[in-house]
N, C-alpha and C positions, 0 to 999 in steps of 0.2 A: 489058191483059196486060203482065206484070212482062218485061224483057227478061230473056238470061240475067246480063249483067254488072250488071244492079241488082238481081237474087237472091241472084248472088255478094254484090254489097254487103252485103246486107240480112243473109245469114248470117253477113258477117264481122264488123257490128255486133251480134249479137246475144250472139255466142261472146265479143264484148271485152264487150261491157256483163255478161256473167255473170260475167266473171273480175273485172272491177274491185268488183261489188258482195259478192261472194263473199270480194276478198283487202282493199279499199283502203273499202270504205264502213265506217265502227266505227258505227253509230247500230243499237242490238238491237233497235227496231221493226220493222225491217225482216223480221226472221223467217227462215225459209225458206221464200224464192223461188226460183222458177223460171221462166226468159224461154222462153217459147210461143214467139214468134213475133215480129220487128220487119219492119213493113209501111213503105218509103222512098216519098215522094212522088216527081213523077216529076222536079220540080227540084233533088232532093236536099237540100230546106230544111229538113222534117220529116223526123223517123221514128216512127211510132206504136210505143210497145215494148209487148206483151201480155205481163203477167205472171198467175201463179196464184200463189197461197199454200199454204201448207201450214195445216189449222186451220178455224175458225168463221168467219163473215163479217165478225166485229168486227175479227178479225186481219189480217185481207186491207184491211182498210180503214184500219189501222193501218199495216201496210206499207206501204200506198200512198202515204199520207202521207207516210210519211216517205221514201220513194224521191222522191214530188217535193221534199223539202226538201232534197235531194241531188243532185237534179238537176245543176244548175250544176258541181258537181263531177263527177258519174259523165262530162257532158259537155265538159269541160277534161281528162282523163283520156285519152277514146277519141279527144279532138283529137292527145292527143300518139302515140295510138297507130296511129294510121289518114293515108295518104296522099293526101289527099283534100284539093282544097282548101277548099270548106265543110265542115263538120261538121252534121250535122241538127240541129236543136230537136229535144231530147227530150220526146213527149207520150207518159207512161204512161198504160195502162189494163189492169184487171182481164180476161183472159181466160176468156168464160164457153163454148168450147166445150164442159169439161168436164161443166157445170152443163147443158149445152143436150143433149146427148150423157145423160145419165141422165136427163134428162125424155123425152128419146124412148124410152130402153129403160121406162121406166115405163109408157109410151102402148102400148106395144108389146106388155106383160106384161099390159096391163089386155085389151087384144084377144085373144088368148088364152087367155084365165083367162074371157072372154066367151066366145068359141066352144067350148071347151071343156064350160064350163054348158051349153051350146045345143044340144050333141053328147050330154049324158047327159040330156037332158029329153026327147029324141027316142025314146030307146027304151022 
């Protein structure tokens, strides 16, 4: 369990890494992104950053790419912007709650759309 001053961190890398990708990264692979979520190790060496894309799966893979060819940058950035004496390694990944999240509303609709049938075969 995350304490509370490594949540704070976590939030307050996550609000810099938006801004720097939003105002200071120029590479248009990137697309429109949006930072989900950054998960800090508990040594503060990593930070996992969870993005989604805006778009098809190609493009989210395209972003991705290219946010880590920017890495090194996005993290020389939140160095200069954070008090902290390490900075994390930046390790992106695609966040698939969203994708995990409509798979169950689908499991969910299919359950229903079953008892439903099962309710009008009864009478």
């Amino acid at each position: 369990m995350s304490s509370l001053k490594q949540k704070r961190l976590e939030g307050i890398i996550r609000k810099n890494i938006s801004d720097i990708i939003q105002f200071d990264v120029k590479d248009p692979n990137v697309g429109f992104v949006t930072i989900t979520d950054v998960r800090v190790s508990n040594d503060h060496s990593y930070a996992k950053v969870y993005c989604s894309f805006l778009g098809k799966q190609e493009r989210a893979a395209a972003g991705l790419k290219a946010l880590n060819r920017a890495k090194g940058h996005i993290r020389t950035q939140l160095s200069q912007r954070l008090s902290i004496r390490r900075t994390p390694e930046l390790i992106f990944e695609i966040d698939k709650a969203m994708e995990n999240g409509r798979h169950i509303d689908e499991i969910i609709q299919e359950i229903h759309r079953q008892d439903s049938e099962g309710d009008q075969s009864e009478d």
